[in-house]
C-alpha positions in Angstrom: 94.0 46.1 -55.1 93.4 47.3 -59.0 92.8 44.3 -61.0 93.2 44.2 -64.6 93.0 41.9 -67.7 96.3 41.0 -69.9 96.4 39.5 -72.6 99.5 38.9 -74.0 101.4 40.8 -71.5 99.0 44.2 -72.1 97.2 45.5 -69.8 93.4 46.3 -70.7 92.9 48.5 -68.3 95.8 50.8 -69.1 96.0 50.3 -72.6 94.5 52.7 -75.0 91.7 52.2 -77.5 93.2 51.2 -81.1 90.0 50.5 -82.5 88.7 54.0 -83.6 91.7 55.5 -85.2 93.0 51.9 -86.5 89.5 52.6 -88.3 89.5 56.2 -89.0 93.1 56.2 -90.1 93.0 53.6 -91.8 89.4 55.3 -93.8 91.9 58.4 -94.3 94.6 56.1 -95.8 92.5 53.7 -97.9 90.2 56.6 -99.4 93.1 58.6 -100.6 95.2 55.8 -102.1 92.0 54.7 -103.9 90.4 58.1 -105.7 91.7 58.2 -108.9 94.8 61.3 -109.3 94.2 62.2 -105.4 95.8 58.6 -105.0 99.5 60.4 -106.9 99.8 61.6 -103.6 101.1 58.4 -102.5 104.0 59.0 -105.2 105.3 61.4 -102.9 107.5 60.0 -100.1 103.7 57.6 -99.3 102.3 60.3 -98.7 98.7 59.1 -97.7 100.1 55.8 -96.5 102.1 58.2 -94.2 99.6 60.1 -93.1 97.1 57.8 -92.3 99.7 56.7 -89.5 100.0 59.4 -87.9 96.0 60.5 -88.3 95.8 57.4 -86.3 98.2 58.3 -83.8 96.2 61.6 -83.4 92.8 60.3 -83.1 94.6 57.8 -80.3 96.1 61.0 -78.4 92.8 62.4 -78.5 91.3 60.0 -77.0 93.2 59.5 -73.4 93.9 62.1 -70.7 98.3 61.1 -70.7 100.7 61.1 -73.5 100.8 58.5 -75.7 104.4 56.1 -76.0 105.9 55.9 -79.9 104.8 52.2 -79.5 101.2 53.2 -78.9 101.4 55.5 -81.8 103.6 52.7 -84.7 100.6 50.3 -82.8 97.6 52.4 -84.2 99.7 53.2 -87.2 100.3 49.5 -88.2 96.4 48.5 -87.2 95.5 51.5 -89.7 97.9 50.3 -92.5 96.0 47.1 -92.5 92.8 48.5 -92.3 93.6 51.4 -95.3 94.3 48.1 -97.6 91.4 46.7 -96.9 89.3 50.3 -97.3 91.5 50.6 -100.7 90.7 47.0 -101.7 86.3 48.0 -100.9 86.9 51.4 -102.7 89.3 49.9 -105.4 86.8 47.4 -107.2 83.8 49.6 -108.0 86.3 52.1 -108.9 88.2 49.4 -111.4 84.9 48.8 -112.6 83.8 51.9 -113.8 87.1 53.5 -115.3 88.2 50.6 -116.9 87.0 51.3 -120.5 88.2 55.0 -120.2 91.8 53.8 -118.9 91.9 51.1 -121.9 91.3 53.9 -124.1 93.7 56.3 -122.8 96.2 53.6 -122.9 96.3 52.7 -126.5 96.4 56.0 -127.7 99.2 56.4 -125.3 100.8 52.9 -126.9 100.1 54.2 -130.6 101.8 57.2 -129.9 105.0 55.1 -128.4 106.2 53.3 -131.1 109.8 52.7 -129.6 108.2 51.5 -126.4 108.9 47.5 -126.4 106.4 44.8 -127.5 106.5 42.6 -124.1 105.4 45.9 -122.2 102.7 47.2 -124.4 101.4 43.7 -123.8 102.0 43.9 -119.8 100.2 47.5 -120.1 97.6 46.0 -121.9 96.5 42.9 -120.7 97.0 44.6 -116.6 95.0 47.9 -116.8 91.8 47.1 -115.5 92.4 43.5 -114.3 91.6 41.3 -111.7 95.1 41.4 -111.3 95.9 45.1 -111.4 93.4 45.2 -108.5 95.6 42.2 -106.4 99.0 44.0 -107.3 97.7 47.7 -105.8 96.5 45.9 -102.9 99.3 43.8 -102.1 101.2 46.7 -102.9 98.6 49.0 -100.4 99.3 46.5 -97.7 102.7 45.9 -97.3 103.8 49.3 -98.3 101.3 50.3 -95.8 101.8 48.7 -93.1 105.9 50.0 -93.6 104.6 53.9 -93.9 101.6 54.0 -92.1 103.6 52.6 -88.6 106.2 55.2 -89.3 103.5 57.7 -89.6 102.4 56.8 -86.0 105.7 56.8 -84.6 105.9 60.6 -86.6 102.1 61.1 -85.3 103.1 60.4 -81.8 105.9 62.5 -81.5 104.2 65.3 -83.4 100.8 65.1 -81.3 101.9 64.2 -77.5 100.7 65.9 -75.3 102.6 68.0 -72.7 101.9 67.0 -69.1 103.3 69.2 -66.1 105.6 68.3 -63.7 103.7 65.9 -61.1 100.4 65.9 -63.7 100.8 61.8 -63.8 100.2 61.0 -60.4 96.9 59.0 -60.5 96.9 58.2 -64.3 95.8 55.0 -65.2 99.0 52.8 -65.0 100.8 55.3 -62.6 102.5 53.2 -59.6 
């Protein structure tokens, strides 16, 4: 008789490992969004949020012997949204810190040059670039928007990255009856 842990109705023994590519994914996610420029790749269909779904959903193919289910794959994309926020949250700060004063700058010659631009949003523009609260607004952002693309790109991830088992190849897996 095979005995096995659940916890809240999965299986331990047959479930694959999330941790590693909730954390690298999640690291691929989270650095991208963060770098200054690198991070317009997100203005492209979420482009990094995407991807670090499905990197996730790769790294957790990887990792076992059978194909992995679209649920394992939006699973480890989800877990790597959440961790990417926090990545882009660590990475965000120090990043804030330091390109603060040139961003300030670049904005007001940008807001000279605007003169029909209106007075309530050159004072958003100005009083948010930089901020405590530009940083909680990207992350809250990162998060939610994240957790959205990131489980699509595992879902994408798992499709694109299964692995093909031949006919009678199961027999024995982990799970198998």
């Amino acid at each position: 008789m095979k005995s096995s842990s659940h916890t809240w109705g999965v299986s331990i023994t047959t479930k694959p490992g999330l941790l590693q590519p909730a954390l690298i994914g999640g690291a691929v996610m989270g650095v991208l969004s963060a770098l200054p420029l690198i991070s317009a790749g997100n203005l492209c269909c979420c482009l990094w949020l995407v991807s670090g779904g499905a990197v996730a959903a790769y790294v957790m193919q990887q990792n076992q012997e059978a194909p992995i289910t679209p649920g394992d794959g939006a699973l480890a994309g989800l877990l790597a949204g959440i961790v990417g926020a926090l990545v882009y949250l660590l990475l965000t700060i120090p990043i804030t810190i330091l390109m603060a004063p040139i961003q300030r700058a670049m904005m007001e010659r940008v807001l000279r040059n605007a003169g029909s631009m209106p007075p309530e949003f050159r004072d958003y523009v100005g009083t948010t670039m930089g901020t405590a609260l530009g940083v909680a607004a990207g992350f809250f952002f990162i998060l939610v928007f994240g957790c959205i693309f990131s489980t699509l790109g595992g879902l994408l991830g798992a499709a694109i990255f299964k692995k093909q088992m031949p006919p009678g190849a199961t027999d024995g897996l982990p799970g198998q009856v």
